[in-house]
TORKOL-4160 file (C-alpha; in steps of 0.2 Angstrom, whole numbers, padded with zeros to 4 digits, m for minus):
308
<pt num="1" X="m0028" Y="m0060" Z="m0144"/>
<pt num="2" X="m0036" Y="m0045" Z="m0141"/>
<pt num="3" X="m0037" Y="m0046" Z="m0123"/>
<pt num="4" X="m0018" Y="m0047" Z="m0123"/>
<pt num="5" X="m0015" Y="m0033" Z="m0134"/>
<pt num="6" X="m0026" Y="m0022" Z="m0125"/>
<pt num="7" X="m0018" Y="m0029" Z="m0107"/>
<pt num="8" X="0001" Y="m0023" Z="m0115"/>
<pt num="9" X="m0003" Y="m0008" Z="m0119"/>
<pt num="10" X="m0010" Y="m0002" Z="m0101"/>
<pt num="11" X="0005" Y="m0013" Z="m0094"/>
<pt num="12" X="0018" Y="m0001" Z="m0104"/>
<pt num="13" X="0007" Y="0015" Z="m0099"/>
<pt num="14" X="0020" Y="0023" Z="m0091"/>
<pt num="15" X="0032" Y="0018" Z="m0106"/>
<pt num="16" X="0025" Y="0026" Z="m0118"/>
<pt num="17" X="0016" Y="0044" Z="m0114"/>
<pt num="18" X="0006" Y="0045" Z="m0131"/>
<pt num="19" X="m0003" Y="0028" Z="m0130"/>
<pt num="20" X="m0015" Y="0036" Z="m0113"/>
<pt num="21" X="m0012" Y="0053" Z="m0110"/>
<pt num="22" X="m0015" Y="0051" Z="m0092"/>
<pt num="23" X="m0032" Y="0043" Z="m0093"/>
<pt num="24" X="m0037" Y="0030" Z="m0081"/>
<pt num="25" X="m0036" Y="0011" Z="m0085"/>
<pt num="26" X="m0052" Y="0003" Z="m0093"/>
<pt num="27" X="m0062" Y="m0005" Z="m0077"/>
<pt num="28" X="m0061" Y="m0021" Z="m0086"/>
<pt num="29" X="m0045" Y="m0022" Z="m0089"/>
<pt num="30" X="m0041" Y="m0016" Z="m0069"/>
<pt num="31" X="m0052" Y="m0033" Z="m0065"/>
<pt num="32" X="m0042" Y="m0042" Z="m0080"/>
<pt num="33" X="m0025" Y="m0040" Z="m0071"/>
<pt num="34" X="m0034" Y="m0039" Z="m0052"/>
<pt num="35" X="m0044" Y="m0056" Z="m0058"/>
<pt num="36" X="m0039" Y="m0063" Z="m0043"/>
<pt num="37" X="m0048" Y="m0054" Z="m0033"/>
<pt num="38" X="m0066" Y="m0060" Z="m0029"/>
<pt num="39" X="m0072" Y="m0047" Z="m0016"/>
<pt num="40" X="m0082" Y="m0032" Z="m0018"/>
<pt num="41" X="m0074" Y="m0019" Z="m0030"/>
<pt num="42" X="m0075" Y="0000" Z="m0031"/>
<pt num="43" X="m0084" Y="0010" Z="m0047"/>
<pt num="44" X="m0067" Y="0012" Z="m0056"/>
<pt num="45" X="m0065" Y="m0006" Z="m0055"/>
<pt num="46" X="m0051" Y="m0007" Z="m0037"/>
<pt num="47" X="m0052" Y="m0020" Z="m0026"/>
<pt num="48" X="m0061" Y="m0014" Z="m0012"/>
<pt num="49" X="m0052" Y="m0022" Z="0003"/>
<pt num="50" X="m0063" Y="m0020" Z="0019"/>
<pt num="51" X="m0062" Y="m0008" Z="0033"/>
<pt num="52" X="m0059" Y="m0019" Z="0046"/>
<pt num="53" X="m0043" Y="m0027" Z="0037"/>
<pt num="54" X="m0035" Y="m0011" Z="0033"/>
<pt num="55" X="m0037" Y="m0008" Z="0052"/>
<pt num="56" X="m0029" Y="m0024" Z="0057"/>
<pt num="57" X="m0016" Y="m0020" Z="0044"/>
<pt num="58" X="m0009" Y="m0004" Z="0055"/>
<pt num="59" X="m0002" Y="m0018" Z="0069"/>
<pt num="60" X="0005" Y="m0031" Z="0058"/>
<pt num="61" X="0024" Y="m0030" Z="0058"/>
<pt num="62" X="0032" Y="m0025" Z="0038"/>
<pt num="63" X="0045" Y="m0041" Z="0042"/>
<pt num="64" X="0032" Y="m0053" Z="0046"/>
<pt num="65" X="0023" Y="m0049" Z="0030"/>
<pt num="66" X="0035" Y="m0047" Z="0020"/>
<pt num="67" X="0039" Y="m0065" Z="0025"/>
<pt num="68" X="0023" Y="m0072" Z="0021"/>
<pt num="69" X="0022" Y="m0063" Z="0003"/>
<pt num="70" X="0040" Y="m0070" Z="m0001"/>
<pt num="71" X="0032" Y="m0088" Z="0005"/>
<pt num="72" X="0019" Y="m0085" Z="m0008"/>
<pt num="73" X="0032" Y="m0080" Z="m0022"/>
<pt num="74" X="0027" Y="m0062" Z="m0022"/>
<pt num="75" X="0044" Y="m0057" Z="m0020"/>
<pt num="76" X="0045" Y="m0040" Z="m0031"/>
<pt num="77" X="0033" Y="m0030" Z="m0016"/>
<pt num="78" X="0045" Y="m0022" Z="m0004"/>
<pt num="79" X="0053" Y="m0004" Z="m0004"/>
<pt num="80" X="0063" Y="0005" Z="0007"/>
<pt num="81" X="0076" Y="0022" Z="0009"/>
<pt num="82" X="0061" Y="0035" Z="0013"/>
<pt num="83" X="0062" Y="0051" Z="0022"/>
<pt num="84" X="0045" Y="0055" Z="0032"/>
<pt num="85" X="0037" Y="0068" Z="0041"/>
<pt num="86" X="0034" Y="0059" Z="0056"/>
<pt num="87" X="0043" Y="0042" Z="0059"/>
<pt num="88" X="0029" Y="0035" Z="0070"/>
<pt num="89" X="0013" Y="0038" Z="0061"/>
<pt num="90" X="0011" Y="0023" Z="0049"/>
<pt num="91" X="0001" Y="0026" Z="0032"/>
<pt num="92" X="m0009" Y="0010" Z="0029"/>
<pt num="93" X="m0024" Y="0009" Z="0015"/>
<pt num="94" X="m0030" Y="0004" Z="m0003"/>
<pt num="95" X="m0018" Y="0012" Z="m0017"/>
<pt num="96" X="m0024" Y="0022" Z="m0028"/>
<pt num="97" X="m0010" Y="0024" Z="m0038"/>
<pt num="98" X="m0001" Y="0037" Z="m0053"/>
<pt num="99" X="0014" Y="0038" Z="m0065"/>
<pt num="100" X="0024" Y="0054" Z="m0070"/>
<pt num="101" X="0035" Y="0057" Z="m0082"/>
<pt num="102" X="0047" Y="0070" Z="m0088"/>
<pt num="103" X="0036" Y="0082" Z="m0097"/>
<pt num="104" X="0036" Y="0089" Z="m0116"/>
<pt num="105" X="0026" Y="0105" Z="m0124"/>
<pt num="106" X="0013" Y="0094" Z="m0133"/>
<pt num="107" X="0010" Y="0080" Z="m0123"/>
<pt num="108" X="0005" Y="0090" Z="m0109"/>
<pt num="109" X="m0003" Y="0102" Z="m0119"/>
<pt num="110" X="m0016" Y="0087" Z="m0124"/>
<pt num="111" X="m0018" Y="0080" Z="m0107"/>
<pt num="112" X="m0023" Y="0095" Z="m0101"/>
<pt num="113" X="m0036" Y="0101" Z="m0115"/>
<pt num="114" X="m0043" Y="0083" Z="m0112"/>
<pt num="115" X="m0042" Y="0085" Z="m0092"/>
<pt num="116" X="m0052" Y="0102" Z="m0095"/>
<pt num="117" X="m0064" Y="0093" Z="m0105"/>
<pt num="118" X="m0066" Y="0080" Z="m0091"/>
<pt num="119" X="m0068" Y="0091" Z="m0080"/>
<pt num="120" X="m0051" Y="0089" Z="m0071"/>
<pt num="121" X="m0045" Y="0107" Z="m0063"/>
<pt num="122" X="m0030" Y="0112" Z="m0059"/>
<pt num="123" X="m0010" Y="0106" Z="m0061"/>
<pt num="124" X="m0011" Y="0084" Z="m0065"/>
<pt num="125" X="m0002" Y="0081" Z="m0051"/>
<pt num="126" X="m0018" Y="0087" Z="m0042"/>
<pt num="127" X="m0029" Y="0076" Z="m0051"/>
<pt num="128" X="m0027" Y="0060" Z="m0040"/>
<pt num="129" X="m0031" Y="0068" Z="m0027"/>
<pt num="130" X="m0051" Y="0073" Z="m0036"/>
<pt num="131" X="m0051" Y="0054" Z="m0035"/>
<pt num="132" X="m0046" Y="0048" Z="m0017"/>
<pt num="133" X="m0055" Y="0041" Z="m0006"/>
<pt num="134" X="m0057" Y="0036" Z="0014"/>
<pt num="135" X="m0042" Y="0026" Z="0015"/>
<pt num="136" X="m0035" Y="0028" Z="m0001"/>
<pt num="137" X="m0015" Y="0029" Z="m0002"/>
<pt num="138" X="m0009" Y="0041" Z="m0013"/>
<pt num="139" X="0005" Y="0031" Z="m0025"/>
<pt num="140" X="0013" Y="0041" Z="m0038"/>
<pt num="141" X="0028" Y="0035" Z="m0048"/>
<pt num="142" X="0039" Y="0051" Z="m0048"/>
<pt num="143" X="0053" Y="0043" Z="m0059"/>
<pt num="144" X="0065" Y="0047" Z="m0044"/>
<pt num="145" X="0065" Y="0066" Z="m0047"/>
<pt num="146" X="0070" Y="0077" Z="m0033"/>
<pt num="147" X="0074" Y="0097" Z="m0037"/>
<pt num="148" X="0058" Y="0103" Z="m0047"/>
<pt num="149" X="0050" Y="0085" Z="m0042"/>
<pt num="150" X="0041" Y="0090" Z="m0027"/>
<pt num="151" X="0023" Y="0082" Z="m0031"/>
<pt num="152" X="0014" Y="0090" Z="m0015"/>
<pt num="153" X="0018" Y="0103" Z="m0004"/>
<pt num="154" X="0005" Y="0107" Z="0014"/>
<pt num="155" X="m0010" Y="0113" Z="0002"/>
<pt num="156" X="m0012" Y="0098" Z="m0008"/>
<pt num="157" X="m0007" Y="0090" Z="0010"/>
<pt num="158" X="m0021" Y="0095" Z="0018"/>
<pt num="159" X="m0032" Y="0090" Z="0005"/>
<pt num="160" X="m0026" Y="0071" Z="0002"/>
<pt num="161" X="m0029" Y="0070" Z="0023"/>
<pt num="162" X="m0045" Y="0079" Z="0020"/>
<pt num="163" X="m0051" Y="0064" Z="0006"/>
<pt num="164" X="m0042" Y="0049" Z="0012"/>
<pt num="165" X="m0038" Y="0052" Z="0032"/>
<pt num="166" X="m0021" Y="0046" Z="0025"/>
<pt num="167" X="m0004" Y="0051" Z="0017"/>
<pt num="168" X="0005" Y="0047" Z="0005"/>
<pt num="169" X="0022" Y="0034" Z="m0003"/>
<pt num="170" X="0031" Y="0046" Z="m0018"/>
<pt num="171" X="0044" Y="0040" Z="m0025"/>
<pt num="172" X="0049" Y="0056" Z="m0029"/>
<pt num="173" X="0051" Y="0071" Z="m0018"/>
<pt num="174" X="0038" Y="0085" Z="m0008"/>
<pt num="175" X="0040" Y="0102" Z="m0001"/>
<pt num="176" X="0034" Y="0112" Z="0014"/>
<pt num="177" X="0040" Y="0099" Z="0029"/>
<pt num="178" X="0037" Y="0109" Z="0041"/>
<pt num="179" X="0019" Y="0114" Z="0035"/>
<pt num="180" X="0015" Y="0096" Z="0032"/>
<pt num="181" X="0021" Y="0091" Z="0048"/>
<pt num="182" X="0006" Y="0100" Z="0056"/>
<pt num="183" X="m0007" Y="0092" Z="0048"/>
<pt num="184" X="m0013" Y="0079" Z="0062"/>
<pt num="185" X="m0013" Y="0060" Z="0056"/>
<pt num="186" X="m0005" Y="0063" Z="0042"/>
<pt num="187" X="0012" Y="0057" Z="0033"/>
<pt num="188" X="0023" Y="0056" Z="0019"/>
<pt num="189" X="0035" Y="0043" Z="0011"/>
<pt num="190" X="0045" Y="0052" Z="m0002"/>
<pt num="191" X="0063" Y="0051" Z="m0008"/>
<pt num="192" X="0068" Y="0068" Z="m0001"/>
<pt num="193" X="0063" Y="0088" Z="0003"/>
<pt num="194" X="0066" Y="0100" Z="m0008"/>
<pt num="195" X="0060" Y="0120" Z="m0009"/>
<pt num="196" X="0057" Y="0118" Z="m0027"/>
<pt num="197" X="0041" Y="0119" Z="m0038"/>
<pt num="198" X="0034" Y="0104" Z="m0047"/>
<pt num="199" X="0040" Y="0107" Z="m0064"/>
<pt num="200" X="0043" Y="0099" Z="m0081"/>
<pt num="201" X="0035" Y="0084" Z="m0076"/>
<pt num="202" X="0017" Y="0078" Z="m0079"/>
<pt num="203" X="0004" Y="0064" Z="m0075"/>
<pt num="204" X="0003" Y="0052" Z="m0090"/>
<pt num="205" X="m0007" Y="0036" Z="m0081"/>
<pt num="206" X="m0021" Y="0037" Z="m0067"/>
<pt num="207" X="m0024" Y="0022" Z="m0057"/>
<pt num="208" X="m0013" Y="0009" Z="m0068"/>
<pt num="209" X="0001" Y="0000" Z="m0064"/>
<pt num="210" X="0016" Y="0006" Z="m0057"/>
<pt num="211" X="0033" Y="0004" Z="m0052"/>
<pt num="212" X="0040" Y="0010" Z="m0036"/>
<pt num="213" X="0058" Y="0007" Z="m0035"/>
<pt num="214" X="0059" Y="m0012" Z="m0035"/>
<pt num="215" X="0039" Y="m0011" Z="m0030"/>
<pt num="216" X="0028" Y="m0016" Z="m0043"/>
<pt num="217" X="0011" Y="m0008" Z="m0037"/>
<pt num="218" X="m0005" Y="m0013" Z="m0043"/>
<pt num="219" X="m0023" Y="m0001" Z="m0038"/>
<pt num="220" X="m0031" Y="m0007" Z="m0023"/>
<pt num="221" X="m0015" Y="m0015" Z="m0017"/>
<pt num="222" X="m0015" Y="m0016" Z="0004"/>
<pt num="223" X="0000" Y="0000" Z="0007"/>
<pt num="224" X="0007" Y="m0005" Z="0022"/>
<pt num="225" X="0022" Y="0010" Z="0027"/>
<pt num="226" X="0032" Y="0009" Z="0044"/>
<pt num="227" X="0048" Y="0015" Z="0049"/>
<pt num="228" X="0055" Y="m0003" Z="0041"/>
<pt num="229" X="0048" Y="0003" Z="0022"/>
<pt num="230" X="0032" Y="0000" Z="0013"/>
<pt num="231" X="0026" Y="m0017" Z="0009"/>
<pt num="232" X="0014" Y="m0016" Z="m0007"/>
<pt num="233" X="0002" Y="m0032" Z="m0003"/>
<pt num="234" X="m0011" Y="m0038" Z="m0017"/>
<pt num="235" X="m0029" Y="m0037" Z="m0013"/>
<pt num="236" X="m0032" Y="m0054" Z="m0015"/>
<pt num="237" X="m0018" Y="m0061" Z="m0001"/>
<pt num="238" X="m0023" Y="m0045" Z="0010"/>
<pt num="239" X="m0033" Y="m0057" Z="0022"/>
<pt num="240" X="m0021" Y="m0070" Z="0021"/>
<pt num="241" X="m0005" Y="m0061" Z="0025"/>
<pt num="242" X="m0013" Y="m0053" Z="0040"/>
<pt num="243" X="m0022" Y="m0067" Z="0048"/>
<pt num="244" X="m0004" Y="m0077" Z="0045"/>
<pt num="245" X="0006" Y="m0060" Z="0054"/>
<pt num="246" X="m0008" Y="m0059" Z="0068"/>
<pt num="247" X="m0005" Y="m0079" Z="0073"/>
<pt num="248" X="0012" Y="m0075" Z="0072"/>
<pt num="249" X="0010" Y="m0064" Z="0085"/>
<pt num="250" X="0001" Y="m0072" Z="0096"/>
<pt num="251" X="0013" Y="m0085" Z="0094"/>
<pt num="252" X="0025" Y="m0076" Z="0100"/>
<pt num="253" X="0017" Y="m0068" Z="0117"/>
<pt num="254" X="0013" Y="m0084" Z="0121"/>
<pt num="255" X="0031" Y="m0089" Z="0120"/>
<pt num="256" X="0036" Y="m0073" Z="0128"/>
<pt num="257" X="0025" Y="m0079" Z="0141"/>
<pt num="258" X="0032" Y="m0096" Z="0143"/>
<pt num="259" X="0050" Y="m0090" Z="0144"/>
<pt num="260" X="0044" Y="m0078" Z="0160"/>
<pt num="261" X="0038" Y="m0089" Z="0167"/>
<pt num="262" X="0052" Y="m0103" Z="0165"/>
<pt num="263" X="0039" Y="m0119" Z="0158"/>
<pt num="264" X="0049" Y="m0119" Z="0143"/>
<pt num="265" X="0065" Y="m0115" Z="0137"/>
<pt num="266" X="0071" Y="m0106" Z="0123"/>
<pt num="267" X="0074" Y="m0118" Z="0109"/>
<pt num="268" X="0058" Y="m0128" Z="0117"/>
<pt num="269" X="0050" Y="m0115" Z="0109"/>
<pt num="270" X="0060" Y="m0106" Z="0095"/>
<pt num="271" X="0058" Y="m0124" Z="0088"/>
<pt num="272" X="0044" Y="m0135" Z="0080"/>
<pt num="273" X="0032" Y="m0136" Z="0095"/>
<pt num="274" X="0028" Y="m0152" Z="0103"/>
<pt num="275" X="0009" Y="m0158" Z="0106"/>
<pt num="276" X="0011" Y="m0151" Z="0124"/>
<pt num="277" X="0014" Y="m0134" Z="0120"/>
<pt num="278" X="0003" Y="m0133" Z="0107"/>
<pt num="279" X="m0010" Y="m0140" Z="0120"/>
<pt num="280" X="m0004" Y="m0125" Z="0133"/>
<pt num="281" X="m0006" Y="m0111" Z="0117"/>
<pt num="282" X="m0022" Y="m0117" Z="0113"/>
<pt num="283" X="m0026" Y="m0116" Z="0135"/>
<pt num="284" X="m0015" Y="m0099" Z="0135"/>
<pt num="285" X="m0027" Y="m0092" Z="0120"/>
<pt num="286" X="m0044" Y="m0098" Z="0130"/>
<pt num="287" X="m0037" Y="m0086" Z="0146"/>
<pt num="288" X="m0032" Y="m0072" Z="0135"/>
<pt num="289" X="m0046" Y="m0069" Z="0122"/>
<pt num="290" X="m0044" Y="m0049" Z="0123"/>
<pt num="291" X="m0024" Y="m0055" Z="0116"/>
<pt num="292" X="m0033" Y="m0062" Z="0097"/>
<pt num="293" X="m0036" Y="m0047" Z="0084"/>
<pt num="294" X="m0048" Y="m0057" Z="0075"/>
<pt num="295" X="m0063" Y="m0066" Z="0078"/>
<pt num="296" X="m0061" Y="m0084" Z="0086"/>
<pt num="297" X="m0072" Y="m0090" Z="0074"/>
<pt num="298" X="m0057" Y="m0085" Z="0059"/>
<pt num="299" X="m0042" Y="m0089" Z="0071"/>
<pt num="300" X="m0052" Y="m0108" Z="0073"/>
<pt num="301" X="m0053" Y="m0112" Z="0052"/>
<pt num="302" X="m0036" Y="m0102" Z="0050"/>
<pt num="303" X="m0029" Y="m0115" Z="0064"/>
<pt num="304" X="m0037" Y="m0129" Z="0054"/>
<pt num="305" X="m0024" Y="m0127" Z="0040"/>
<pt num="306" X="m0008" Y="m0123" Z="0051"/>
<pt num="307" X="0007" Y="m0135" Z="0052"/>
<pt num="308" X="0014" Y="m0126" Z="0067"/>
């Protein structure tokens, strides 16, 4: 019973300003709500998705994955209508993520005595950024706002690339495009551009969950953002969903293949396959080992399972 009552009040974090006052969730309650998760963890208590996943991630497509999760009943993890700075430089990482609210004079007035007593410097929408990460994403739930919602702007930029190697998915607004733009590697998913300072609004959860538009987004969540939206993946179907989008690729240059080369025709293969094609795939995949992503050794148990 206490577990529950503990778990509702970090699930209505960003309901109810008073109850955390911006603090981070407990590390066993992250786990409690991440329990599916079995992998290694950060210190705060994030799934720590590996390296070499989030690196595979960058060439998945967002429709293939999206597809997958759907399949899996995650269906609440997709958001789209962004503006960018660049529209081909992908942001893909672990989130670490942030809600803010409309501000009032005493709420923030006790968030930031206690952030000075933590240690924390400078405005709360900086105070993410202290805790990033490489290959963090930088999630914020900005309640939408636009004029006077501008949560970063090419200083802050700067810094979250300089922490992360990444960029960041607002749903709210930023500032200074063009400064941003110059800052190599680096991009930003945000509901619009606008001149204006961050103002009357103020960080009241660090690294809880959040929602993002129809998004729920939980910390440590795979952040996939292409030019098709951001796909929110949870840690624990991270390896899943990408070993399913890579094999959904190399099913298709296969078929690509076959087309070309006229063995098969179109609804041959845009079809359940018959044992012969799967034979030729299997031969195709033998002649082409530099065409698999990940090692033949996980493509062979992932193949085990498959139903074509």
């Amino acid at each position: 019973m206490k577990r529950i009552l503990i778990c509702t009040i970090v699930w209505l974090a960003c309901l109810f300003p008073i109850v955390i006052q911006a603090q981070t969730i407990p590390r066993d309650e992250l786990i409690f709500l991440t329990a599916e998760w079995k992998g290694e963890r950060f210190a705060d208590g994030r799934p720590k998705i590996p390296d070499d996943l989030i690196r595979r991630a960058r060439s998945i497509a967002i429709e293939d994955a999206w597809t997958i999760l759907n399949n899996e009943g995650y269906t609440c993890q997709y958001e789209g209508n962004w503006k960018t700075v660049h529209t081909d430089t992908p942001v893909v990482g672990r989130a670490l993520t942030a809600c803010f609210m409309p501000s009032r004079p005493d709420v923030e007035k006790n968030i930031k005595e206690r952030g000075k007593k933590d240690g924390r410097v400078g405005n709360t929408n900086a105070w993410p950024i202290d805790m990033l990460t490489k290959g963090d994403v930088y999630v914020a739930d900005g309640f939408g706002k636009i004029s006077g919602g501008t949560l970063i702007g090419s200083n802050l930029g700067n810094a979250i690339y300089s922490k992360s190697g990444n960029g960041v998915v607002f749903d709210a607004a930023a500032r200074d495009l063009e400064g941003l733009s110059e800052i190599k590697g680096f991009n930003a998913y945000v509901r619009e551009w606008h001149p204006s300072y961050l103002k009357e609004e103020v960080l009241m959860g660090l690294n809880t969950p959040i929602r993002i538009g129809h998004a729920m987004v939980m910390p440590g969540d795979l952040v996939i953002a292409k030019k098709g939206g951001v796909l929110f993946i949870p840690a624990h179907l991270a390896e899943k969903v990408i070993v399913t989008a890579e094999f959904i690729v190399l099913k298709d240059k296969f078929g690509i293949s076959m087309l070309k080369a006229g063995k098969y025709t179109p609804g041959q293969i845009d079809n359940q396959w018959t044992d012969k094609i799967k034979q030729d795939f299997l031969d195709w995949l033998q002649k082409n080992p530099n065409e698999i992503p990940m090692t033949r050794a996980q493509l062979d148990e992932y193949m085990k399972n498959r139903t074509w």
